[in-house]
C-alpha positions in Angstrom: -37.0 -80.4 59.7 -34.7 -83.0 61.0 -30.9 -82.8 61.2 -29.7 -85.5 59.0 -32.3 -83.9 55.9 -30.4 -80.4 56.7 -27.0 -82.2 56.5 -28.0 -84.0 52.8 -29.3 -80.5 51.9 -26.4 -78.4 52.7 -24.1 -81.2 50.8 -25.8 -80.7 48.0 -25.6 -76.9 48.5 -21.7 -77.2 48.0 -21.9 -79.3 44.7 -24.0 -77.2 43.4 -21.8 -74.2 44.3 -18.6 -76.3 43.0 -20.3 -76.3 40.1 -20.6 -72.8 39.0 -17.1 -71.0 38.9 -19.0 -67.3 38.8 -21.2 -68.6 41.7 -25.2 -68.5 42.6 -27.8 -66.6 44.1 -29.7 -68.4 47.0 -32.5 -67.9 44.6 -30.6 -70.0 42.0 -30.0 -72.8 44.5 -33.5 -72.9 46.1 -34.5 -73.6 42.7 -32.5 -76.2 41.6 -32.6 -77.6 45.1 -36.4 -78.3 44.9 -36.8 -79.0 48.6 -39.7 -77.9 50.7 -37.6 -74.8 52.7 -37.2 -71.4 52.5 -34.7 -69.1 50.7 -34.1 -68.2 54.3 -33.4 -71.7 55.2 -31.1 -72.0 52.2 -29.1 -68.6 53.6 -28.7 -70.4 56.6 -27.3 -73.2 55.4 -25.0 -71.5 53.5 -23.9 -69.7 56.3 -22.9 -73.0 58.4 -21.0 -74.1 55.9 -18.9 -71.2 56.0 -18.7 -71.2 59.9 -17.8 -74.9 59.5 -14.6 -73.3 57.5 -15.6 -74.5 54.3 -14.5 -71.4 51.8 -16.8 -69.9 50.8 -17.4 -66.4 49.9 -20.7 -64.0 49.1 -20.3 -61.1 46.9 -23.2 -58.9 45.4 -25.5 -61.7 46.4 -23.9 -64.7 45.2 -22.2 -67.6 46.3 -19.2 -69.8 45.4 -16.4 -71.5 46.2 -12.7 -69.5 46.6 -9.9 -70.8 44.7 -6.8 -71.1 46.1 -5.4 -68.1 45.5 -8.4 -66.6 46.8 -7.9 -68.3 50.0 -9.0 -71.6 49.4 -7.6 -74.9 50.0 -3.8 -75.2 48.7 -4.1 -78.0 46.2 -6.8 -78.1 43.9 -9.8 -79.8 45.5 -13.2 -79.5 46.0 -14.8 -79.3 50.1 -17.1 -82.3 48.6 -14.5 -84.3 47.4 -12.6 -83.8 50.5 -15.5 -84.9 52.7 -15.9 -87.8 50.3 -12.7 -89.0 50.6 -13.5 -88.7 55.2 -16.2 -90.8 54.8 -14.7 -94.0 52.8 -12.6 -95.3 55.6 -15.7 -97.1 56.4 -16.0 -99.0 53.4 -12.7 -99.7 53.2 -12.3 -100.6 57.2 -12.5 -104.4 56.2 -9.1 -103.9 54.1 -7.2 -101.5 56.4 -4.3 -104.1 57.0 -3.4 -103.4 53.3 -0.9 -101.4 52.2 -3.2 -99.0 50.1 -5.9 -98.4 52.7 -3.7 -97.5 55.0 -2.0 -95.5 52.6 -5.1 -93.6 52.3 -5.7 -93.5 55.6 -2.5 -91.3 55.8 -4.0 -89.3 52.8 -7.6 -88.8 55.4 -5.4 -87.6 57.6 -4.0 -84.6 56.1 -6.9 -83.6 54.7 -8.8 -83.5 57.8 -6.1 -81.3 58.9 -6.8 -78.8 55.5 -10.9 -78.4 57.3 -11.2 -75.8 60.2 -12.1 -77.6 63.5 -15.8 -76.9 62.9 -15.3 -78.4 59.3 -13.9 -81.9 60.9 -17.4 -82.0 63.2 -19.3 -81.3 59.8 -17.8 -84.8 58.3 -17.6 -86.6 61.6 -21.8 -85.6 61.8 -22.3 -86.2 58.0 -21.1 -89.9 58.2 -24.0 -90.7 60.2 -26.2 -89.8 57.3 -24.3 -91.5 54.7 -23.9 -95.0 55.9 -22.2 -97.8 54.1 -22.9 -101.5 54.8 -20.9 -104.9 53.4 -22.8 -108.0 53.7 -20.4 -110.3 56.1 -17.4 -108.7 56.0 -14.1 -109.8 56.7 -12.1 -108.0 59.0 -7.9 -107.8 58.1 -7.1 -105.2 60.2 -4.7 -107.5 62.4 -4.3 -110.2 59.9 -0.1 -111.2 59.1 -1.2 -112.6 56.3 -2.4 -109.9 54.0 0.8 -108.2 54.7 3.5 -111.2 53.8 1.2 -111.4 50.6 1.3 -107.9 49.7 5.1 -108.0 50.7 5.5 -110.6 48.2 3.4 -109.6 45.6 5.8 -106.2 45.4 9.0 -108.5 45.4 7.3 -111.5 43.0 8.7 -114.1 45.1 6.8 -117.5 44.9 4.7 -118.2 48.5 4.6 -121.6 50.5 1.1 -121.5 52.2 -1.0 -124.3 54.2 -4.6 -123.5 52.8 -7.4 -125.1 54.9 -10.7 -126.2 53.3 -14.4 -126.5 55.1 -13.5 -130.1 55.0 -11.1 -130.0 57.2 -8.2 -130.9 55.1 -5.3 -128.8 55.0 -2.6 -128.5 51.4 0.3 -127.6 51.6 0.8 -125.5 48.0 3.4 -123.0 46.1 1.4 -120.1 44.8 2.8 -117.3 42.7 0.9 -114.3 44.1 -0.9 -112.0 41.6 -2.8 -109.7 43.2 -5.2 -109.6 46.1 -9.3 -109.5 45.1 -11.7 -108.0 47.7 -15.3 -109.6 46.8 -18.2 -109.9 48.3 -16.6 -108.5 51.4 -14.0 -110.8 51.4 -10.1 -110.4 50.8 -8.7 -113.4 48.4 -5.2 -113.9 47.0 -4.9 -114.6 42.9 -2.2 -116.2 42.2 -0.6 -118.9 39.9 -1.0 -122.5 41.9 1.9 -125.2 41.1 0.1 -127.9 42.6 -3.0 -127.5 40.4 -1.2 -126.3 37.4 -3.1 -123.1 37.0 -4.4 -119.9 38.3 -6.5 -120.2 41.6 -8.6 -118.1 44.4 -7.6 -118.6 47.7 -9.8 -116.8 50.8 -7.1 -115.3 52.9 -8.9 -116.3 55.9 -8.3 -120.1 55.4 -4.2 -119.5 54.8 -3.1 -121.2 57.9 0.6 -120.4 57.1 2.4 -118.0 54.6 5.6 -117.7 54.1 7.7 -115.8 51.3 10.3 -118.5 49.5 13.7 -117.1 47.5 11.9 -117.8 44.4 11.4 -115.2 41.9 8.6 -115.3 39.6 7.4 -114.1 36.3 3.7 -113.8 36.2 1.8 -114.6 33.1 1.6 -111.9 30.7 -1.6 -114.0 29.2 -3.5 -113.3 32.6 -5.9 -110.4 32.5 -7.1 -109.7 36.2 -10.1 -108.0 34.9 -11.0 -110.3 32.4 -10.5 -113.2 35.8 -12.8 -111.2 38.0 -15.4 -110.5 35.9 -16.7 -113.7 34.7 -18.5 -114.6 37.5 -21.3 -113.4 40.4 -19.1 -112.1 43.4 -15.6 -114.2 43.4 -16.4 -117.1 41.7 -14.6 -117.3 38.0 -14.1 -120.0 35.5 -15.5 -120.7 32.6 -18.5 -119.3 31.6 -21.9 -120.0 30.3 -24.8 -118.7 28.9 -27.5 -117.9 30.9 -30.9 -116.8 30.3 -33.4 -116.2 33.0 -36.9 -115.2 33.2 -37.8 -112.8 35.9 -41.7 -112.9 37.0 -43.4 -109.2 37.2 -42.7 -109.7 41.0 -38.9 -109.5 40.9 -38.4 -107.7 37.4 -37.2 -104.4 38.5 -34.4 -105.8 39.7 -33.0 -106.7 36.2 -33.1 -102.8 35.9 -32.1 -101.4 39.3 -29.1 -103.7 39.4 -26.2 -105.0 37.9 -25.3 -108.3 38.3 -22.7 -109.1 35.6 -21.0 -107.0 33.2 -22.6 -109.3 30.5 -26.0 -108.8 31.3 -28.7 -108.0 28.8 -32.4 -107.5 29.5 -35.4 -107.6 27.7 -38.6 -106.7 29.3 -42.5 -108.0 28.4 -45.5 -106.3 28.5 -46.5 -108.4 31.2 -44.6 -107.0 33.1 -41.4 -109.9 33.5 -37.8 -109.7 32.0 -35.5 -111.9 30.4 -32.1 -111.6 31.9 -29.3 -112.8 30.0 -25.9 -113.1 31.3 -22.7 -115.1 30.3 -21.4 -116.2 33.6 -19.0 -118.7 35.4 -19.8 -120.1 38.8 -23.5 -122.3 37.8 -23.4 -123.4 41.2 -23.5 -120.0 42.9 -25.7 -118.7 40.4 -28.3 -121.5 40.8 -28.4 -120.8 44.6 -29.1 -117.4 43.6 -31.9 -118.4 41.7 -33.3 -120.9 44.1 -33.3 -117.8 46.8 -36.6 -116.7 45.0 -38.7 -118.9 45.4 -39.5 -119.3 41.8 -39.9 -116.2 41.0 -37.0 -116.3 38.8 -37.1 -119.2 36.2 -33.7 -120.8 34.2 -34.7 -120.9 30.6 -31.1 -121.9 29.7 -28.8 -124.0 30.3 -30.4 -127.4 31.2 -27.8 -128.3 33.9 -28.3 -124.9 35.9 -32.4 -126.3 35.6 -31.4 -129.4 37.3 -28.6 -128.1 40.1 -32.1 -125.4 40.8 -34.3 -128.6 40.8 -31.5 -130.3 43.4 -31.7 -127.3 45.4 -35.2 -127.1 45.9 -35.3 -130.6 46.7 -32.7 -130.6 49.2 -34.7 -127.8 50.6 -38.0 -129.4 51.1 -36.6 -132.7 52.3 -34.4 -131.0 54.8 -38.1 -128.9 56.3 -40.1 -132.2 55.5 -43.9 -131.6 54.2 -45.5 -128.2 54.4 -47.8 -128.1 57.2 -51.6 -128.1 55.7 -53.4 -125.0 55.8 
């Protein structure tokens, strides 16, 4: 039995005993465990969890978890919830210039001081078995930027910034900052833009220059930042559109196993394929979404999402030339 299966077990081991206030037998748990080891095993395990410090106590044969006046930890928490809260400093790493990660980094910090020595080797060993990955993350640890933002975000000043753009131009724009939007493993600042009139996205890696103006500000009470990102696939918002999809038998599960949009809808054949229905903004990210498949995903609706699909594929084969014959 390898390590990192004996580290998911014995995780499971302390939900289970979280869960039942008058405890459970090792009988009980090998049972609702269902794993191919011995009650013996399952002693075991219990017993390294309570050399790793965790509190747990065994009278007349069962197990549970000591409250904390019986000995347990001095606020109101869980061991599991304390070794989930360890291991998200790696999702959040991307983020840690921000005021809130590293406010929880603080928080990780004294509860790594509630474990017994033992307990903090537990977590450090059990992050290596629950491993979280961002595709293309940003890193902000070090960036000025996210923390004049933040800084003026709190005060609602207005912000001067030089925003770059892939084509090389460089704007020089007022932005009233409402909030900062991590997405698709990138950190963006909301905010109200004076030179376009409206409310815009802006990647904080392209601000070239920020810099906090004696301008109070008054953010629209009309602006629902849930509502803003939500309409689109990853950061892209707008207006939206409905969109309906058909996913060949190849690909359908995914219409199932995922979710996309908070609008979605599906509706599956008997042949196996799925109609996915979403209303979305952002046509142009969804179509290069679409085009990833290879045609295994086909836009029923709307006809200008057909043709930027169409575009795409053509691009694509001009770009590699003719296929080489077989």
């Amino acid at each position: 039995m390898s390590r990192g299966n004996q580290i998911t077990r014995q995780w499971r081991l302390l939900r289970l005993i979280e869960g039942r206030k008058q405890g459970l037998r090792a009988t009980e748990l090998h049972e609702q465990l269902d794993c191919q080891v011995s009650e013996r095993t399952i002693f075991r395990d219990l017993q390294h969890l309570q050399d790793a410090g965790f509190p747990l106590y065994e009278e007349g044969g069962r197990w549970r978890a000591l409250a904390a006046d019986e000995g347990g930890y001095a606020v109101p928490v869980h061991s599991s919830e304390l070794l989930a809260l360890l291991l998200s400093e790696e999702l959040l790493a991307p983020m840690r210039s921000t005021e809130v990660v590293g406010a929880l980094a603080a928080l990780r910090e004294k509860v790594a001081a509630m474990l017994h020595p033992a307990g903090r080797s537990y977590a450090e060993e059990l992050k290596n078995h629950l491993i979280a990955t961002l595709l293309g993350p940003g890193d902000y640890g070090e960036s000025d930027a996210v923390r004049v933002v933040e800084e003026a975000i709190h005060q609602q000043h207005r912000v001067h910034v030089s925003y770059w753009t892939p084509d090389g131009s460089t704007t020089e724009r007022d932005v009233d900052p409402y909030m900062l939007w991590y997405a698709d493993g990138r950190l963006y600042l909301v905010g109200w833009c004076h030179l376009r009139g409206g409310v815009r996205t802006f990647l904080i890696d392209r601000l070239r220059r920020v810099e906090i103006l004696d301008i109070p500000f008054d953010a629209d009470p009309g602006f629902d930042p849930h509502a803003f990102t939500g309409s689109g696939l990853g950061a892209w918002t707008g207006e939206r559109t409905r969109v309906e999809l058909e996913l060949s038998p190849l690909v359908a599960h995914l219409a199932s196993e995922r979710r996309f949009h908070p609008s979605q809808q599906v509706t599956t054949h008997d042949n196996g394929s799925a109609i996915l229905t979403m209303y979305i903004a952002g046509l142009p990210h969804v179509a290069a979404w679409v085009a990833s498949f290879g045609g295994r995903i086909i836009v029923r609706s709307p006809p200008r999402l057909i043709e930027m699909v169409r575009d795409l594929h053509r691009a694509g084969l001009a770009a590699h030339g003719d296929a080489p014959e077989q």
